[in-house]
C-alpha positions in Angstrom: 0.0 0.0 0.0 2.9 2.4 0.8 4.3 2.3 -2.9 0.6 2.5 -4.5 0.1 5.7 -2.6 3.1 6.8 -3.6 2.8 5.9 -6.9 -1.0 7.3 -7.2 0.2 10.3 -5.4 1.8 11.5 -7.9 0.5 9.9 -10.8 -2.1 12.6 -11.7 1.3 15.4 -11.5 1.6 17.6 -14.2 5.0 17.2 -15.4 4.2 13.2 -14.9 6.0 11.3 -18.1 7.1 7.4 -18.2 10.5 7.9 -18.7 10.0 9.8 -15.7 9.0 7.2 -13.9 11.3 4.3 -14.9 14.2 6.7 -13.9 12.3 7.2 -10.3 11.8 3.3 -10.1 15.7 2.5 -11.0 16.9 5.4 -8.6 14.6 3.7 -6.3 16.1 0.3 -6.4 19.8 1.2 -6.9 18.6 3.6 -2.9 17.6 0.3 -1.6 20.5 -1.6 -2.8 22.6 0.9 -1.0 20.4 0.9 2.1 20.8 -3.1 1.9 24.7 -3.0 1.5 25.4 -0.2 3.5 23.5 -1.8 6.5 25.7 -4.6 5.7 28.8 -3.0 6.1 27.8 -1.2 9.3 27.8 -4.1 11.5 27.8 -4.8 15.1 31.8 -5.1 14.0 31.8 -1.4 13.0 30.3 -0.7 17.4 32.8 -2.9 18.9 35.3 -1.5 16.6 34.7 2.3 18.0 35.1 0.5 21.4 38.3 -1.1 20.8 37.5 -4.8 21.0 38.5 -5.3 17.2 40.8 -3.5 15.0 39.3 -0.7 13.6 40.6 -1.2 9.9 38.2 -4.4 9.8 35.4 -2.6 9.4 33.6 0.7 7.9 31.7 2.9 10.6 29.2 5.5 9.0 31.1 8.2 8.0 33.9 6.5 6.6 31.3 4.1 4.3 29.5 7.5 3.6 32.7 9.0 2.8 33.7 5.8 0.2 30.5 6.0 -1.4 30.4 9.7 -2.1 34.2 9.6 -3.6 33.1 7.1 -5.9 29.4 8.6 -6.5 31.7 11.7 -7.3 34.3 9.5 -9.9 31.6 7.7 -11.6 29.1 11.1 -12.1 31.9 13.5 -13.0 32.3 11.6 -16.9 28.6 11.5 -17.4 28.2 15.0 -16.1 31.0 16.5 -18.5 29.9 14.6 -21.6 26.1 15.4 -20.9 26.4 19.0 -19.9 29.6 20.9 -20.5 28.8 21.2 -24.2 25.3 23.0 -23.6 27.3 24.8 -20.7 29.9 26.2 -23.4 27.4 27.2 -25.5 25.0 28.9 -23.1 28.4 31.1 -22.1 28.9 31.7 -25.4 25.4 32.7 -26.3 25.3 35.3 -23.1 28.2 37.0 -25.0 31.0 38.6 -23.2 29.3 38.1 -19.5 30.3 34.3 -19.1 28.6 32.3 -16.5 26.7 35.4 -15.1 24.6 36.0 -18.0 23.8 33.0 -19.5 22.6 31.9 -15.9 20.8 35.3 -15.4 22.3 35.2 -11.8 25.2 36.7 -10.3 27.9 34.1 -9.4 28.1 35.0 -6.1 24.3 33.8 -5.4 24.5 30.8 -7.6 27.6 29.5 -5.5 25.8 30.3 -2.1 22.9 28.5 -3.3 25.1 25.3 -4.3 26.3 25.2 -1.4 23.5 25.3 0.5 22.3 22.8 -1.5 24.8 20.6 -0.8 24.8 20.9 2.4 21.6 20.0 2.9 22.3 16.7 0.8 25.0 15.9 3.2 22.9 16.7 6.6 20.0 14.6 5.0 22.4 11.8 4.1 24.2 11.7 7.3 20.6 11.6 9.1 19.5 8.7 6.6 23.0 6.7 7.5 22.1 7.4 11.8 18.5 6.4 11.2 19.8 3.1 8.8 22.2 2.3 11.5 19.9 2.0 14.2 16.8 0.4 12.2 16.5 -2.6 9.3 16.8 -1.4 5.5 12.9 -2.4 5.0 12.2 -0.2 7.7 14.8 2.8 6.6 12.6 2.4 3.2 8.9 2.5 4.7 9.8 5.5 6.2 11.6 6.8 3.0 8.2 6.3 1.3 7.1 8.6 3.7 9.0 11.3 3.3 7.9 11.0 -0.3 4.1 11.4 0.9 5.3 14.8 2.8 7.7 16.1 -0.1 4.7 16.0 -2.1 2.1 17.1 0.8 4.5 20.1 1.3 5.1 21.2 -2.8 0.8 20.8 -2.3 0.7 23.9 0.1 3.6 25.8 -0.4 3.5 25.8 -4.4 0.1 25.6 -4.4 -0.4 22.7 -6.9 -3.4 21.6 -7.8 -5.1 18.4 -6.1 -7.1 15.9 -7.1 -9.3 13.1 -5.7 -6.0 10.4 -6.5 -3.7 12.7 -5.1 -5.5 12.9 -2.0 -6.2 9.1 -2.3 -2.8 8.0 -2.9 -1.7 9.8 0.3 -3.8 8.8 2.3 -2.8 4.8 1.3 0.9 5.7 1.8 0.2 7.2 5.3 -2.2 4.4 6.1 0.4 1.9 4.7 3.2 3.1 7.0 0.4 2.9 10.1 -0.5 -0.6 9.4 3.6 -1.5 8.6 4.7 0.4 12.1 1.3 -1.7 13.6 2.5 -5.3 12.3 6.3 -4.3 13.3 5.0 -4.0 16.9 3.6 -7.3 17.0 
C-alpha cells in the first residue's frame, strides 16, 4: 500500500511522463540496494570496533562508508556530467556574450555559489541523518519510512506551491500514510 500511494500520489502530477518514472523506479532500487549493502557494512563489528574490542581497519563505521561511497558517486558522475552537460554549458556562455557564466545563468555568481552550497549541504545533513537512522533500524524499515517522506515532499510542494489536487492525489496519500500505520502496527507485534 505504501508504494501504491506513492505511486497514485503523484501519478495525476503535471510534469508526470514514463520515462519519468522508470528513472524514479531505477533510482529507487539502486537507494535500496545501497540501504541493503550499507547496513551490511555497518555491522555490530563497526560498534565494537569504535570500542576497541577489534581493530578498527576491519570494518567501515558511518562516515567512513559515507565517505567511500560519495568519492566514488563523485568519480563515476563526474564523466557523465562533462559529456552530458559541458557542451550545452559552453554554448549557453557563449550565447550570453561577453558576461560568461553570469549571463547566460541570469544570476550573479556570487548567489549561484551560495545556493550550491547550501544545496549541498543540505544533501549531506539529509544523508548523514538517513545513514544514523539506517544504523539503528533494518533497511525495509529505513525504506517505509523513505516512502514517507515522499508522501510529505509532495504534501509540502501541495501547500507551499500551491499545486493543484485531485481526488487520486488525496487518495494515494492517504494509502501511503495508512500503509506506513499498518507496517509500524505489524512491526510492533
Amino acid at each position: 500500500p505504501i508504494v501504491s500511494g506513492v505511486i497514485l500520489a503523484s501519478f495525476t502530477e503535471a510534469s508526470f511522463t514514463w520515462a519519468g518514472l522508470a528513472t524514479a523506479l531505477g533510482s529507487n532500487f539502486s537507494f535500496q540496494l545501497r540501504n541493503v549493502l550499507s547496513k551490511q557494512y555497518m555491522s555490530t563489528k563497526a560498534y565494537e570496533s569504535q570500542e576497541g574490542a577489534i581493530a578498527s581497519g576491519d570494518v567501515l563505521d558511518q562516515m567512513n562508508l559515507f565517505a567511500c561511497i560519495t568519492i566514488c558517486a563523485c568519480l563515476l558522475m563526474f564523466p557523465c556530467a562533462y559529456f552530458l552537460d559541458a557542451g550545452r554549458l559552453s554554448q549557453a556562455i557563449g550565447a550570453a556574450g561577453g558576461g560568461g557564466l553570469q549571463a547566460a545563468a541570469g544570476k550573479p555568481v556570487g548567489q549561484l555559489a551560495l545556493w550550491s552550497f547550501l544545496a549541498g549541504l543540505c544533501r549531506f545533513g539529509d544523508v548523514l541523518v538517513s545513514y544514523a537512522i539506517l544504523a539503528q533500524v533494518t533497511p525495509v524499515t529505513h525504506s517505509v519510512g523513505n516512502c514517507l517522506k515522499r508522501v510529505i515532499v509532495i504534501a509540502a510542494s501541495i501547500f507551499i506551491f500551491k499545486n493543484p489536487v485531485s481526488s487520486k492525489n488525496v487518495a494515494g496519500t492517504v494509502l501511503a500514510i495508512t500503509g506506513v500505520f499498518l507496517y509500524s502496527m505489524t512491526k510492533r507485534i
